[in-house]
PLY file of the C-alpha trace (Angstrom):
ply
format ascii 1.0
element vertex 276
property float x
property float y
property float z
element edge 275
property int vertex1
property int vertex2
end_header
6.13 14.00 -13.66
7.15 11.26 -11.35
9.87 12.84 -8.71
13.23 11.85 -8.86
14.60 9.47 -5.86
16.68 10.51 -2.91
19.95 8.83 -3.49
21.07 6.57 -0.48
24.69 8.47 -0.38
23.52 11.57 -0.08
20.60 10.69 2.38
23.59 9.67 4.52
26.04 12.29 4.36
22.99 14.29 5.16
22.21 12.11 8.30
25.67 12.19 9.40
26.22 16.05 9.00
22.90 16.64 11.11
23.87 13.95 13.79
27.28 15.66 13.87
25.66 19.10 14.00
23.24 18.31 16.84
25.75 16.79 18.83
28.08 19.90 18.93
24.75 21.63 19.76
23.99 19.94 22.42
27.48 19.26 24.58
27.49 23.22 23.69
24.49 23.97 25.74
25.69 24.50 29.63
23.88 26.01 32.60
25.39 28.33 35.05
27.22 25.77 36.92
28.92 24.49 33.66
26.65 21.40 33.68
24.69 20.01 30.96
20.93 21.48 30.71
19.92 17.81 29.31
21.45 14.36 28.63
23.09 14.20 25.82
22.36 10.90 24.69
19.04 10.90 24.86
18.74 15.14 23.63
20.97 13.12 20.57
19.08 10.04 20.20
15.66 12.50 20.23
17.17 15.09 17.51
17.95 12.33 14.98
15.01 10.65 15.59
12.49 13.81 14.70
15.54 14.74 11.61
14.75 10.70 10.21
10.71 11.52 10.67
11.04 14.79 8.86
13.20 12.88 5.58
10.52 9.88 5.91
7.60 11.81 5.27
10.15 13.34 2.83
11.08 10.34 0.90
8.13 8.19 1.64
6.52 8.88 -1.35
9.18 8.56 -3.76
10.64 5.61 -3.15
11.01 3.00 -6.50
9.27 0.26 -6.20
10.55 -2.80 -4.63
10.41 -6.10 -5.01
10.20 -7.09 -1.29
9.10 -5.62 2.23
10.18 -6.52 5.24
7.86 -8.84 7.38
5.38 -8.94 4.69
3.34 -11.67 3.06
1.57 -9.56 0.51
2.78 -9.48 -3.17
4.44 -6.24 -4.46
3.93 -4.80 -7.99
6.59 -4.22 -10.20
4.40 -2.81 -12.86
1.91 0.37 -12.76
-0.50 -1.98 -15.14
-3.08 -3.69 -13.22
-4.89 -5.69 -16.40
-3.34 -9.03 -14.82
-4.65 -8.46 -11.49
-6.61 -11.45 -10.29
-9.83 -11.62 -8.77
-10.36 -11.48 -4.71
-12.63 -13.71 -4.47
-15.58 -14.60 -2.53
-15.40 -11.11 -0.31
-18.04 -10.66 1.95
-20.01 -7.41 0.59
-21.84 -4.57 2.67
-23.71 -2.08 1.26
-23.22 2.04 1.96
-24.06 5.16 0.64
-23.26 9.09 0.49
-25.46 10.77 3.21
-25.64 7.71 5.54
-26.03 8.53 8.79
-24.19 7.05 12.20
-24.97 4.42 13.86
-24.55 2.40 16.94
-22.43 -0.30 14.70
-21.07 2.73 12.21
-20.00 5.60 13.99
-19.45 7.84 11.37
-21.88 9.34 9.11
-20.86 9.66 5.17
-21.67 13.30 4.42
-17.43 12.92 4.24
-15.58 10.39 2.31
-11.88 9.74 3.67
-10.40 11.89 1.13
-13.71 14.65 0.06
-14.85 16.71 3.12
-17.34 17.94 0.89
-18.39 14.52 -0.99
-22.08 14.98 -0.03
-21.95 17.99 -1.57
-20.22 17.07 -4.82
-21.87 14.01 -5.38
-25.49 16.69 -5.56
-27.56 14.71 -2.30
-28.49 11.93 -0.37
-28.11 8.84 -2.39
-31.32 7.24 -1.00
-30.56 3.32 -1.05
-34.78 2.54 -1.70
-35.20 0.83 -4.26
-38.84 2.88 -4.70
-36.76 6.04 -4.51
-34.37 4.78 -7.46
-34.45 3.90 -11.18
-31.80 3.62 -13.83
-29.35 2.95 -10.68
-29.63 6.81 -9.64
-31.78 8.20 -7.28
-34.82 9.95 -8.55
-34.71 12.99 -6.60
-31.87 14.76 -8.88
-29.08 13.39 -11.18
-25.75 12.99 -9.66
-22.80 14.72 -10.20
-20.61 12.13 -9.62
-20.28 8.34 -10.61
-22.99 6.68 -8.50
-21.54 3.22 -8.99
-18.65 3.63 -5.82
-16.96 1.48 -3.55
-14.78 1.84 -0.60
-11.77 -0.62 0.10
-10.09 -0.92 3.96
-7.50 0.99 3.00
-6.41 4.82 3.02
-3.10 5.43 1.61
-2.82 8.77 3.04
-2.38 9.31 6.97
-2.11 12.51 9.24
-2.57 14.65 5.28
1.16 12.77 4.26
1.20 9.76 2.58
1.41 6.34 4.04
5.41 4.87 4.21
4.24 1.89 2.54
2.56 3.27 -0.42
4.70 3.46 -3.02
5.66 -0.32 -2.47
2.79 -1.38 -2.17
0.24 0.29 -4.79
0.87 -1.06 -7.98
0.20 1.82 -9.56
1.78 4.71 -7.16
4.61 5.35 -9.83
3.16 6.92 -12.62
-0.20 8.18 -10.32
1.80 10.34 -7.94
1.44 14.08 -7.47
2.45 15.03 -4.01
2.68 14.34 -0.60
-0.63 13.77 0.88
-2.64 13.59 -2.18
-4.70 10.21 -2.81
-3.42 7.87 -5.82
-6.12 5.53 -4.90
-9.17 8.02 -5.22
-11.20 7.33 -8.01
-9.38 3.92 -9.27
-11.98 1.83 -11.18
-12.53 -1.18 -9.85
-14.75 -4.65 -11.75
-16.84 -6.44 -9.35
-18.29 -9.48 -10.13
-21.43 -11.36 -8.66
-22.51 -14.56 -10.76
-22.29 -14.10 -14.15
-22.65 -10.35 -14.25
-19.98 -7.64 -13.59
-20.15 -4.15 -12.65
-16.97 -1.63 -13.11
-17.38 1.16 -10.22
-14.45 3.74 -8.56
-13.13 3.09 -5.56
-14.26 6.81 -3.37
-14.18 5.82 0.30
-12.57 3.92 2.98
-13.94 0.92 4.71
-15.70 -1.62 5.71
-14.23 -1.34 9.70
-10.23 -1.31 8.87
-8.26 1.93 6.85
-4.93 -0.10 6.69
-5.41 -3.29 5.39
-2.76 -3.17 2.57
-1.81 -6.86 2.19
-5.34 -7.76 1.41
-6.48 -4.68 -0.88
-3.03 -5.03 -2.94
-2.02 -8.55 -1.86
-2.80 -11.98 -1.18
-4.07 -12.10 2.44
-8.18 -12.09 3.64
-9.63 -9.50 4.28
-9.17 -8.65 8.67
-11.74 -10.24 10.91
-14.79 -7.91 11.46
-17.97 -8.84 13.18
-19.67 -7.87 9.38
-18.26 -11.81 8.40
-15.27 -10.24 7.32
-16.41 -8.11 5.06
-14.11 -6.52 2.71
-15.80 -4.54 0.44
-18.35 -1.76 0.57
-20.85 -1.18 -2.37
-22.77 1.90 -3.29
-26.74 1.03 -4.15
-25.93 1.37 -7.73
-23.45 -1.33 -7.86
-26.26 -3.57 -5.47
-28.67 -2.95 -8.30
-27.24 -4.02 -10.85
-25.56 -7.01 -9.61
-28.52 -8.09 -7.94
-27.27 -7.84 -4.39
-29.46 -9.06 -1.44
-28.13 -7.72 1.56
-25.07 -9.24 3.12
-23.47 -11.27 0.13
-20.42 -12.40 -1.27
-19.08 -10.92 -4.67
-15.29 -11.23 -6.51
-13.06 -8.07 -7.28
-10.67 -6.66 -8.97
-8.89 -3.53 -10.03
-8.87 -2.70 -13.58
-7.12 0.40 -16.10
-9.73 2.96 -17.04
-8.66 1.16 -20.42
-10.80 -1.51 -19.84
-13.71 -0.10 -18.51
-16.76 -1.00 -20.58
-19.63 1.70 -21.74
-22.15 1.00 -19.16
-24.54 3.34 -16.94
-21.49 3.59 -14.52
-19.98 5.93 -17.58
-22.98 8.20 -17.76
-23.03 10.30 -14.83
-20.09 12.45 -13.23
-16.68 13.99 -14.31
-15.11 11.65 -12.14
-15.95 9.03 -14.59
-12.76 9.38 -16.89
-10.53 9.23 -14.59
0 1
1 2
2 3
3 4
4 5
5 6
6 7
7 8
8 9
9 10
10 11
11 12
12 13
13 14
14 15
15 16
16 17
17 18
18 19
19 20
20 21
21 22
22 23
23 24
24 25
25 26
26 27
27 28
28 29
29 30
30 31
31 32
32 33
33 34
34 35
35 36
36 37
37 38
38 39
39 40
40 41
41 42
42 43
43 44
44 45
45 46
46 47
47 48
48 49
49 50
50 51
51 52
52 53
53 54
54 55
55 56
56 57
57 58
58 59
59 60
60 61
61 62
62 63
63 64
64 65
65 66
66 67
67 68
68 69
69 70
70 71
71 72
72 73
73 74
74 75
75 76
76 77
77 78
78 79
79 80
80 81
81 82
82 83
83 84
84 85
85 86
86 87
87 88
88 89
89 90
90 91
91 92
92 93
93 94
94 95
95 96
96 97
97 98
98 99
99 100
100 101
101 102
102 103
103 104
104 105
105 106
106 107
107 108
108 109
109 110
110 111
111 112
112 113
113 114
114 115
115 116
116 117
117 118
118 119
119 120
120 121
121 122
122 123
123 124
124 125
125 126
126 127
127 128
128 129
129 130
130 131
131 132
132 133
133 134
134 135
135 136
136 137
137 138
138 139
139 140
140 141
141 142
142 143
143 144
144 145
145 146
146 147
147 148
148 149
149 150
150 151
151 152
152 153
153 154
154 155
155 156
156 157
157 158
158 159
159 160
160 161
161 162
162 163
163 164
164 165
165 166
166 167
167 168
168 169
169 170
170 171
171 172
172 173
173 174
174 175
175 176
176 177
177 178
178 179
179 180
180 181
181 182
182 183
183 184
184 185
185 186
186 187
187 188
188 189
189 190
190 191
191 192
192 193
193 194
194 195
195 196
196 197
197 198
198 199
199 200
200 201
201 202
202 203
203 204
204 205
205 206
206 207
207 208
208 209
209 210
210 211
211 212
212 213
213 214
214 215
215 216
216 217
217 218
218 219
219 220
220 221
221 222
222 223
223 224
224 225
225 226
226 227
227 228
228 229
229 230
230 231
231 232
232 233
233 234
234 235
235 236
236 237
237 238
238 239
239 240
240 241
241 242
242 243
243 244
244 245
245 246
246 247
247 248
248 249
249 250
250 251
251 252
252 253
253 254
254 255
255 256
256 257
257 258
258 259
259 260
260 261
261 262
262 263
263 264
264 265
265 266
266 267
267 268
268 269
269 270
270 271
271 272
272 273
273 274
274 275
């Protein structure tokens, strides 16, 4: 059920009753010599500022979409559907896989996704990227337990376990995904990617490559941020390599897509996650 929204006029009388309430607080609190303990101003100016945090992280994610946000260049959704999404294209593509390890250029293993401590674990193993240790686009040692066609996007809509201010004016389909505060609405989105003339649908499970708030290019108009991977803005499992033929670093197009309009295809084979 999508929440209802905080209306403005309340939000306010509530803001003025609490600034109204801390400041009686505050000129009440005296030391012995009848002095104030702490300056009021800035004891003021420091209550209403943690009070506006508190109804941010609130509010945050149940704002109504908007048309516009301030100092921003990316286009907004009006619409949960995302069947007239365009392609982003030519997107420099990197390749990455559950049970990678850390390196010098990619500090941090992938044992975790950004939003499954466990993912290693629920995927079943170590999706081995050899090609000699793969066939049907799943690794030979055991089948998975989740979708092995993934991809992660540079950006995490949930920060500190709340939900990212910008969300829900940004994600065009934040209105009718929404649970809570703090739970993923981009986890699991299906995703077409497209290299030559063949396309491959996969769900977007992870973070990355190199930036984790890079809204106005996963949602809007803008390039992908300047890494020293050419830009790259998209990660691919070695499933979705496979069977678009990928060679390394390469380019491929992108878009998101309803789980409508996903195709049968080997990426609907493996994995509850799939019907999402």
């Amino acid at each position: 059920m999508t929440p209802k929204y905080r209306h403005g006029f309340l939000a306010n009388i509530q803001a003025t009753a609490f600034i109204l309430y801390a400041l009686t607080l505050i000129l009440s609190v005296t030391n012995s010599s009848g002095q104030e303990q702490i300056d009021s101003d800035a004891a003021l100016n420091r209550y209403v500022n943690q009070w506006r945090d508190v109804e941010r992280r609130k509010i945050s994610a149940k704002l109504p979409l908007t048309q516009k946000t301030p100092n921003s260049s990316a286009l907004l959704y009006s619409s949960s559907s995302t069947d007239r999404t365009e392609w982003k294209l030519n997107i420099t593509t990197t390749v990455f896989w559950i049970g990678e390890k850390a390196t010098i250029n990619d500090p941090i293993s992938n044992d975790k996704s950004a939003w499954d401590v466990a993912w290693f674990y629920r995927y079943g193993g170590y999706d081995d990227p050899n090609p000699g240790a793969r066939m049907n686009f799943v690794p030979l040692r055991f089948p998975p337990r989740q979708n092995p066609f993934y991809i992660a996007l540079p950006y995490n809509d949930i920060q500190n376990h709340h939900t990212r201010a910008e969300a829900a004016g940004v994600i065009p389909w934040f209105k009718t995904s929404f649970v809570r505060d703090g739970q993923s609405v981009c986890k699991g989105r299906w995703v077409a990617v497209r290299h030559g003339n063949r396309v491959c649908y996969a769900q977007w499970e992870d973070v990355g490559p190199f930036a984790t708030e890079d809204w106005k290019y996963v949602f809007g108009n803008e390039r992908p941020r300047a890494n020293r991977n050419q830009d790259a803005g998209l990660d691919v499992s070695p499933a979705v390599r496979d069977y678009l033929g990928l060679r390394g670093l390469d380019t491929c197009d992108w878009k998101f897509v309803d789980f409508s309009g996903v195709p049968a295809g080997p990426w609907t084979k493996y994995g509850s996650n799939k019907e999402m």
